[in-house]
N, C-alpha and C positions, 0 to 999 in steps of 0.2 A: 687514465682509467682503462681504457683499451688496453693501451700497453700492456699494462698489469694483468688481465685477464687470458689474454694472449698468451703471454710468459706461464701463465697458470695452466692455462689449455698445452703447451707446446711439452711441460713438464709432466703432463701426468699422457702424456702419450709416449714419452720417451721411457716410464714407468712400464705403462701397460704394457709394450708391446715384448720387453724379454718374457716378461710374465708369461702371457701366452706361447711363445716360442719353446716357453720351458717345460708345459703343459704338452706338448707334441713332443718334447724330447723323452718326457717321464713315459708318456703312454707309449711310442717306440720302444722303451728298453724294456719295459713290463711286457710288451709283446714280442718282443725276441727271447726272454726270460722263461714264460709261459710258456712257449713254444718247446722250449729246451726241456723244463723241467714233465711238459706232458709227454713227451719220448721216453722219456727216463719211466716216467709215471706209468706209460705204455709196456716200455720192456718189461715192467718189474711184474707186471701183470702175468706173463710168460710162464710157462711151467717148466722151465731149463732150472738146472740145478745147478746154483751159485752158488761160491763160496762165501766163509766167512768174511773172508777182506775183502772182497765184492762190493758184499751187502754196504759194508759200514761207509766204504767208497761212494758209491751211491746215494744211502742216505744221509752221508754229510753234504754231499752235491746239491742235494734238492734241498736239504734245510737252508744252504746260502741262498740259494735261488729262492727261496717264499720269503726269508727277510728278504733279500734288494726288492723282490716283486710288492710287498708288503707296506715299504720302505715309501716306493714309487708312486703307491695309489692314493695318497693323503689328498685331499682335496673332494673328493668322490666317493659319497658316502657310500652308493651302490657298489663299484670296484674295491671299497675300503672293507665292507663286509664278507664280501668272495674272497677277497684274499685273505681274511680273517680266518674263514672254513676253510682253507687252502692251507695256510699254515697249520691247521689242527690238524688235518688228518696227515700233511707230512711229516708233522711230529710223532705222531701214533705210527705211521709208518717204519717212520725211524728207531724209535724204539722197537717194534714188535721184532725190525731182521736185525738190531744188537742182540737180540733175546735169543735169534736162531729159530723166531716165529716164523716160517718162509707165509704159510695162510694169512695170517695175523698180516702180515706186510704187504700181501696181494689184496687185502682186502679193502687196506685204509687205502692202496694206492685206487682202489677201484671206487671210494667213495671222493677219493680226489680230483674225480678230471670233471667231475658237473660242474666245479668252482673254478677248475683251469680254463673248461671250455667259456664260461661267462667272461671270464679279463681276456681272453681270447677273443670275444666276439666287440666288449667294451675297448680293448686298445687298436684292433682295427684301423688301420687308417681309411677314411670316406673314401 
């Protein structure tokens, strides 16, 4: 009966602990991810005058980056909804500088970084 228990205890530890291991890898790349995309989020902000292939450059960049960020935060309701308003506005982003909105795309990138700065603060390492 020991025995058994033991075997039971030794297997859900050998379970648990990638789990959690995997939980610091996810929050690591969300915060390297984050990081990236609020540069980008930053520059776009910028009143220099971009070109069209720029623009579209860019916002294909940070659309990958809010999926994998997106992607990453499943587990965590509060990072799962920031990154929800993250990818919205870098959609609205993205579309406004296909359009040659240059405003329109400074604008959603300015409503973007309250939601970059929270997975920012959330993936953190202690």
């Amino acid at each position: 009966m020991f025995m058994k228990r033991a075997t039971y205890w030794l297997l859900a530890l050998v379970i648990a602990v990638p789990l959690f291991a995997q939980s610091a890898t996810k929050k690591a790349r969300v915060n390297a991810d984050v990081a990236r995309l609020a540069s980008l989020l930053h520059d776009v902000q910028s009143t220099a005058t971009v070109q069209a292939g720029a623009w579209k450059t860019i916002g294909n960049e940070a659309n990958v980056l809010t999926n994998r960020i997106y992607a990453n935060t499943a587990g965590s309701p509060e990072a799962r909804a920031a990154a929800r308003d993250l990818r919205l506005h870098v959609r609205e982003m993205r579309n406004a500088a296909l359009k040659g909105d240059a405003a329109g795309a400074r604008d959603h990138a300015k409503q973007a970084m309250p939601a970059a700065w929270k997975l920012i603060e959330w993936s953190t390492p202690a």
